[in-house]
DSSP file (Angstrom, degrees, kcal/mol; ACC not computed):
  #  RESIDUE AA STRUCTURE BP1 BP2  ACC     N-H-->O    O-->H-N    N-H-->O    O-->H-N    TCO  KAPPA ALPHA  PHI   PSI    X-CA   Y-CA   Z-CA
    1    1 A X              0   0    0      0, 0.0     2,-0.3     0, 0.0    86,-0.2   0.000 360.0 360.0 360.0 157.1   95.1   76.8   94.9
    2    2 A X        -     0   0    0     84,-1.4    84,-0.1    82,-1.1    85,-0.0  -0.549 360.0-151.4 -87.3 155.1   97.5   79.8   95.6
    3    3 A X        +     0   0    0     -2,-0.3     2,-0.3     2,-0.0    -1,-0.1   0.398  54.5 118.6 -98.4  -2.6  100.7   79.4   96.6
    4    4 A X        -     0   0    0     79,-0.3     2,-0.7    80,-0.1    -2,-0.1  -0.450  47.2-144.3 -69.3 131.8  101.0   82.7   98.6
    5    5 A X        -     0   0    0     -2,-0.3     2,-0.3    79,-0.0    75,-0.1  -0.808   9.4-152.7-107.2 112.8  101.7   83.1  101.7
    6    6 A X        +     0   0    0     -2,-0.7     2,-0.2    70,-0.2    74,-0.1  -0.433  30.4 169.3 -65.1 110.6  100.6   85.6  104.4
    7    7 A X     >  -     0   0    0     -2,-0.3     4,-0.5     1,-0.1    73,-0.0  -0.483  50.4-100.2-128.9-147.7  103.3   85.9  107.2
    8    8 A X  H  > S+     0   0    0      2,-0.2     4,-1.8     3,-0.2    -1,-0.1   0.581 115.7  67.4-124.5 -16.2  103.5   88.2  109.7
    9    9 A X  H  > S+     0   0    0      2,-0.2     4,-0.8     3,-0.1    -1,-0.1   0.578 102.5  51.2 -57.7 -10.9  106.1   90.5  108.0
   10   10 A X  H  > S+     0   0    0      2,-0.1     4,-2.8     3,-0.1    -2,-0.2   0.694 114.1  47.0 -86.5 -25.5  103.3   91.3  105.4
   11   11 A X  H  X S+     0   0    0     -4,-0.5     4,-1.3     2,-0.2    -2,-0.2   0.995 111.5  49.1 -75.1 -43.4  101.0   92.1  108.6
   12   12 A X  H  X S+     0   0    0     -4,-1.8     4,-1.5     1,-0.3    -1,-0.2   0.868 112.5  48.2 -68.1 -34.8  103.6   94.0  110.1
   13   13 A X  H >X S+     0   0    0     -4,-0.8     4,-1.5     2,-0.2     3,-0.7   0.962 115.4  43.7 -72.8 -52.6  104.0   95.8  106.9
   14   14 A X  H 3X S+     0   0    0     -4,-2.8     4,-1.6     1,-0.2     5,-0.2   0.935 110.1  55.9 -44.4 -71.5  100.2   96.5  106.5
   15   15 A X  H 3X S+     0   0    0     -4,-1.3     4,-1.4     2,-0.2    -1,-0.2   0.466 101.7  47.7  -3.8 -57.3   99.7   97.4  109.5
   16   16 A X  H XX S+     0   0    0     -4,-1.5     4,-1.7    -3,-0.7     3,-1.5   0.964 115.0  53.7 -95.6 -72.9  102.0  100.0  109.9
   17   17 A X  H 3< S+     0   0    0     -4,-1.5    -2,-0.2     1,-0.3    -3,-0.2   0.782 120.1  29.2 -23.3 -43.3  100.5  101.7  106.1
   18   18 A X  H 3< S+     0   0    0     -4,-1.6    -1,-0.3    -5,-0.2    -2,-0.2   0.607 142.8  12.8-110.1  -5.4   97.5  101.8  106.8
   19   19 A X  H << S-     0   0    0     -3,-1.5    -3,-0.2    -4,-1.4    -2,-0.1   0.522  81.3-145.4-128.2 -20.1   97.4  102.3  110.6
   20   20 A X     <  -     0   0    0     -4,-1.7     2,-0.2    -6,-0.2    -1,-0.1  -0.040  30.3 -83.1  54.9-175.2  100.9  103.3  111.9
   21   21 A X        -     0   0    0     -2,-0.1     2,-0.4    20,-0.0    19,-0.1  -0.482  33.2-119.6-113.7-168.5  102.2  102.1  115.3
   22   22 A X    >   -     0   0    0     17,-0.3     3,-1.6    -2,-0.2    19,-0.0  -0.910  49.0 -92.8-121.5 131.7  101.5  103.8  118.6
   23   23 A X  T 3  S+     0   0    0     -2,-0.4     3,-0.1     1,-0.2     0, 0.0  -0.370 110.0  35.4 -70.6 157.0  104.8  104.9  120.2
   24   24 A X  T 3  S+     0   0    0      1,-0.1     2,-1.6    -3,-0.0    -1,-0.2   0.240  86.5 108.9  96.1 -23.7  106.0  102.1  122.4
   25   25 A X    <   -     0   0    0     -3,-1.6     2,-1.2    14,-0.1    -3,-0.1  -0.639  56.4-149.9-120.5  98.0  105.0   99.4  120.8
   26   26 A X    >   +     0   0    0     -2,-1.6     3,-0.9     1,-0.2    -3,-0.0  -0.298  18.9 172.8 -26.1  72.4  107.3   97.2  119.2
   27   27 A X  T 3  S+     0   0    0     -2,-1.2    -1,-0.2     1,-0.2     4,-0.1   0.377  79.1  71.2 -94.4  29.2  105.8   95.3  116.0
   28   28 A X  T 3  S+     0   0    0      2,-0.1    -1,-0.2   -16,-0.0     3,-0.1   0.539  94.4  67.7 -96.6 -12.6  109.2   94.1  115.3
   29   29 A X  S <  S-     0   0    0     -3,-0.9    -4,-0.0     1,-0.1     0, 0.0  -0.404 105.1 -50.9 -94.3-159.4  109.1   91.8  118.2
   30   30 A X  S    S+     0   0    0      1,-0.2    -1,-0.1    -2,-0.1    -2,-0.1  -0.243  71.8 142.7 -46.6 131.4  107.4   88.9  119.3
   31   31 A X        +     0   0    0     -3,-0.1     3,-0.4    -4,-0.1    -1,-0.2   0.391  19.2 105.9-166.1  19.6  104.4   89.8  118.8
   32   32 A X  S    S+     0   0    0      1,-0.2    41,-2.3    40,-0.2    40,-0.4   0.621  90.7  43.4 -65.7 -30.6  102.0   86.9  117.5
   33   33 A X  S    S+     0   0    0     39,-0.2     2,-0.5    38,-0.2    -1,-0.2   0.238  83.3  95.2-110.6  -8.9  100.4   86.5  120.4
   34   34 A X  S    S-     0   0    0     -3,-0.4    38,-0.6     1,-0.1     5,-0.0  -0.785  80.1-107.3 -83.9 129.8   99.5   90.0  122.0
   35   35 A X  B  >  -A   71   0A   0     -2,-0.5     4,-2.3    36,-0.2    36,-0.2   0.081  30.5-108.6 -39.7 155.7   95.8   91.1  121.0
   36   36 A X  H  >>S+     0   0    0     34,-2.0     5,-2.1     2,-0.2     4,-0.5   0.923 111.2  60.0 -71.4 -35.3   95.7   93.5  118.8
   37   37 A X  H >45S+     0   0    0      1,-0.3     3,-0.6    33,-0.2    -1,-0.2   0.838  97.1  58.8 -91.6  -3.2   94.5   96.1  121.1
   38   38 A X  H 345S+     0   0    0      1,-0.1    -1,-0.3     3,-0.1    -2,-0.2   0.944  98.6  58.0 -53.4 -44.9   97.2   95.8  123.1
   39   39 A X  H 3<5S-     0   0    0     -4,-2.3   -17,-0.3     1,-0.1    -2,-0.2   0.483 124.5-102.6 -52.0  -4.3   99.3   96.7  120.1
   40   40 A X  T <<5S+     0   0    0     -3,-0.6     2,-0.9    -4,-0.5    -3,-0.2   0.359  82.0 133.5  98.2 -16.6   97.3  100.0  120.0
   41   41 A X      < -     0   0    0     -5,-2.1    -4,-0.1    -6,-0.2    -1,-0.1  -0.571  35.7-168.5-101.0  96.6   95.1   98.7  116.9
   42   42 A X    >>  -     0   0    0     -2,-0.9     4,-1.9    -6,-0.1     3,-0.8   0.092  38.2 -85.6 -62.5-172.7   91.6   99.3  117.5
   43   43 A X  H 3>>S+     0   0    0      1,-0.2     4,-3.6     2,-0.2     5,-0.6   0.949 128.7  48.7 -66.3 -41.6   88.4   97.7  115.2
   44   44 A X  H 3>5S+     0   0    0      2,-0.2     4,-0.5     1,-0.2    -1,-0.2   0.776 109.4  50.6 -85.8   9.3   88.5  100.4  112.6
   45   45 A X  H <>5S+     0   0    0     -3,-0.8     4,-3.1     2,-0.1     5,-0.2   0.744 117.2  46.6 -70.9 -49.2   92.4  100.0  112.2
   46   46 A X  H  X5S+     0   0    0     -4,-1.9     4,-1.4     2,-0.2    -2,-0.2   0.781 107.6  45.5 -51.9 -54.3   91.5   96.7  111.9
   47   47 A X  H  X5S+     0   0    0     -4,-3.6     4,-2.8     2,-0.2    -1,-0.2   0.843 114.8  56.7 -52.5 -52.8   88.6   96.9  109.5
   48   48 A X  H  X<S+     0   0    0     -5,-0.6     4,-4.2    -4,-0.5    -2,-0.2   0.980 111.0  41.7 -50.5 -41.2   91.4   99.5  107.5
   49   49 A X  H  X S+     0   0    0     -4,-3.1     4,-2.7     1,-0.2     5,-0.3   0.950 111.9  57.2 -84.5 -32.7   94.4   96.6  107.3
   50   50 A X  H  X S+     0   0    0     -4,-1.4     4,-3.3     1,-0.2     5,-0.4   0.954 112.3  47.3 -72.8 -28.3   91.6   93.7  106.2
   51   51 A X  H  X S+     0   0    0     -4,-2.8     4,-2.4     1,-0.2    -2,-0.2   0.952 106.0  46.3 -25.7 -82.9   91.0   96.0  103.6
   52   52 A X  H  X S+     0   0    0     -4,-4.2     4,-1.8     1,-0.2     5,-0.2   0.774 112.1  55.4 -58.0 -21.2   94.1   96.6  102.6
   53   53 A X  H  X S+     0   0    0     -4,-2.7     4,-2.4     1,-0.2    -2,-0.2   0.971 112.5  49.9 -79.1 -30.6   94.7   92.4  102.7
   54   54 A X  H  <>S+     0   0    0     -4,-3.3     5,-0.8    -5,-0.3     4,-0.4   0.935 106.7  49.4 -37.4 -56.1   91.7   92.2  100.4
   55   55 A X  H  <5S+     0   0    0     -4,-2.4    -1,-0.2    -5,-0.4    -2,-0.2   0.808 121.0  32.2 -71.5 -17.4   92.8   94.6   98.1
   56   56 A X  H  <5S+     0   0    0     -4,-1.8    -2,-0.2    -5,-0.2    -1,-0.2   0.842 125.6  37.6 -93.1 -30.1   96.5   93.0   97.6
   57   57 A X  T  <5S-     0   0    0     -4,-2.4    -1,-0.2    -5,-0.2    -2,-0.1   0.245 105.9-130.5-118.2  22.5   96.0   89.3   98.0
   58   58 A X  T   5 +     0   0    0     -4,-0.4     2,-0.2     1,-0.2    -4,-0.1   0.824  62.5 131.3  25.2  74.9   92.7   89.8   96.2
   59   59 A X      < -     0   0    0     -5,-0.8     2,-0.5    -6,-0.2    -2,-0.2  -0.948  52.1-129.9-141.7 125.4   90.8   87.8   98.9
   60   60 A X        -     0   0    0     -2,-0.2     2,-0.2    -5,-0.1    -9,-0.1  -0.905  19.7-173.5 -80.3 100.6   87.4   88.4  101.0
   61   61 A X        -     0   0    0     -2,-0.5     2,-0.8   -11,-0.1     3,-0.1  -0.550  26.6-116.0 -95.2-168.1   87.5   88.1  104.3
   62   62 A X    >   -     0   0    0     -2,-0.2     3,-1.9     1,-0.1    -2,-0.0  -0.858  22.1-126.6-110.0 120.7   84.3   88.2  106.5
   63   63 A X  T >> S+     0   0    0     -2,-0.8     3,-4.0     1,-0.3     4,-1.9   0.780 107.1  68.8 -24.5 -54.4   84.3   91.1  108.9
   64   64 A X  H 3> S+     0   0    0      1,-0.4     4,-2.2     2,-0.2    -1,-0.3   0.929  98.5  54.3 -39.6 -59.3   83.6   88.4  111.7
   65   65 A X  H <4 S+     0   0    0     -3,-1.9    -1,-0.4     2,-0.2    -2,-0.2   0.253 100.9  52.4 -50.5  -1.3   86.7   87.4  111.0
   66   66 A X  H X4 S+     0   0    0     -3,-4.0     3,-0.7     2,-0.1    -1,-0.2   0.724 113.9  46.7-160.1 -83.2   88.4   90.7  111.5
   67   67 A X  H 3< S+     0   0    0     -4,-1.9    -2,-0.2     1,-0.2    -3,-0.1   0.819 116.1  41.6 -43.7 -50.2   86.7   90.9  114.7
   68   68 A X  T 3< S+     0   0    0     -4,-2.2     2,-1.0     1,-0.2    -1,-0.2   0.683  94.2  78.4 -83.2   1.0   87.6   87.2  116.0
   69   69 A X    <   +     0   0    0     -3,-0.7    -1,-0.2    -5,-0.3    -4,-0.0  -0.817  59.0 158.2-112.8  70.9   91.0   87.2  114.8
   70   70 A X        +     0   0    0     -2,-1.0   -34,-2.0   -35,-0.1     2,-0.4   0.476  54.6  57.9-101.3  -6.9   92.0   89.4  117.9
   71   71 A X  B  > S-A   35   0A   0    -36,-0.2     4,-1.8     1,-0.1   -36,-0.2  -0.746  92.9-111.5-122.8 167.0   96.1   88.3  117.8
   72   72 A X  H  > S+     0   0    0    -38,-0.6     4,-1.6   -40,-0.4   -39,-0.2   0.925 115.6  51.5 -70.1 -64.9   98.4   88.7  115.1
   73   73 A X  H  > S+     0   0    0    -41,-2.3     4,-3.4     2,-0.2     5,-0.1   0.887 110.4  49.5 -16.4 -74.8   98.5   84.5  114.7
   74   74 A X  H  > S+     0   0    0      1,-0.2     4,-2.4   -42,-0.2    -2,-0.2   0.912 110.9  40.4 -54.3 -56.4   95.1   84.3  114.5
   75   75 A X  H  X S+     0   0    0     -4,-1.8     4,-2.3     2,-0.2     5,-0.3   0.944 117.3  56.8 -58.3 -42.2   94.4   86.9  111.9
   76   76 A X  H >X S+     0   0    0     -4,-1.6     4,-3.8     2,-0.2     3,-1.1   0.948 114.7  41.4 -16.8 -77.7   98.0   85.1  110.0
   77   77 A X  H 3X S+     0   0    0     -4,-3.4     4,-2.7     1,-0.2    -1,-0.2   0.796 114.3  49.5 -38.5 -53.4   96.0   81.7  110.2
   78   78 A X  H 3< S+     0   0    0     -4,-2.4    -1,-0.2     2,-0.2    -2,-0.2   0.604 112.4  42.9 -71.1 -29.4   92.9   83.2  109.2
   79   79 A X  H XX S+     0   0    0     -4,-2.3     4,-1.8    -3,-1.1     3,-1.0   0.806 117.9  55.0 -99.9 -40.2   94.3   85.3  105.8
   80   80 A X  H 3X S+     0   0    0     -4,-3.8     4,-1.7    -5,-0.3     5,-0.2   0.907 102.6  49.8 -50.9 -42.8   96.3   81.8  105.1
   81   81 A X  H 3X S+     0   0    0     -4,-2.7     4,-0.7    -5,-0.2    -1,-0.2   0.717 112.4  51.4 -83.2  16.4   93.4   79.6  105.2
   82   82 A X  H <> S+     0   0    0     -3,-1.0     4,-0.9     2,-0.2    -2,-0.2   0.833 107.9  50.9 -91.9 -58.3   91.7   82.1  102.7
   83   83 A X  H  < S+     0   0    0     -4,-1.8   -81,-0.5     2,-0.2   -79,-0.3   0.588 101.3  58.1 -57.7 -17.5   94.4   82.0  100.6
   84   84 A X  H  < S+     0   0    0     -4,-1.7   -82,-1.1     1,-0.1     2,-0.5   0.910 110.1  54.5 -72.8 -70.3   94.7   77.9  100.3
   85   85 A X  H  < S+     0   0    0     -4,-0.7     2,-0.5    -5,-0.2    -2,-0.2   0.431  88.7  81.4 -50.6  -3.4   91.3   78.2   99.0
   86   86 A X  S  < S-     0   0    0     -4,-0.9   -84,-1.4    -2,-0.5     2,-0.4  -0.898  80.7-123.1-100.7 131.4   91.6   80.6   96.3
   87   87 A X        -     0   0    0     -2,-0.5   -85,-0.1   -86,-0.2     3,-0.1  -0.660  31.6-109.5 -84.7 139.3   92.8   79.2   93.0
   88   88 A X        -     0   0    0     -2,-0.4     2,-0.3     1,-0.1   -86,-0.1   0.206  26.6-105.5 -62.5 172.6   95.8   80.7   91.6
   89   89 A X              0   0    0      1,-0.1    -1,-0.1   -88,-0.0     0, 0.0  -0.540 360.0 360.0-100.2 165.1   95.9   82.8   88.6
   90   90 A X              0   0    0     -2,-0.3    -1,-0.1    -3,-0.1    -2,-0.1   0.585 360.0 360.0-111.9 360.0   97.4   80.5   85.9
């Protein structure tokens, strides 16, 4: 299994590459818990950043997941439990 971990400074960091922020909107605070479109990040921002976590933590998720994974937590949770399940490169 990998030992990597997804946290919400690597989201913060995708996020703002591949999407920016919206002026106004804080991602350095709390911010696990606000929906994404509060934050300004619509589906195809959204679609853009699972992308980009595909291409780096060389991981699939499933769009559905993209889509239910509406909070910063959730999506966290959701790229973690992908990442227990992949076996590490040796």
């Amino acid at each position: 299994m990998s030992t990597q971990t997804f946290t919400l400074d690597d989201l913060r960091r995708i996020l703002l590459e591949g999407a920016g922020a919206d002026e106004g909107v804080d991602l350095d605070g709390d911010i696990l818990d606000v929906q994404f479109e509060a934050l300004g990040y619509e589906s195809l921002a959204l679609l853009e950043t699972g992308s980009r976590i595909e291409r780096e933590y060389k991981i699939v998720l499933d769009e559905d997941l993209l889509t239910d994974a509406d909070t910063p937590r959730a999506l966290i949770a959701a790229v973690n439990g992908h990442l227990t399940a992949v076996p590490s490169a040796a």
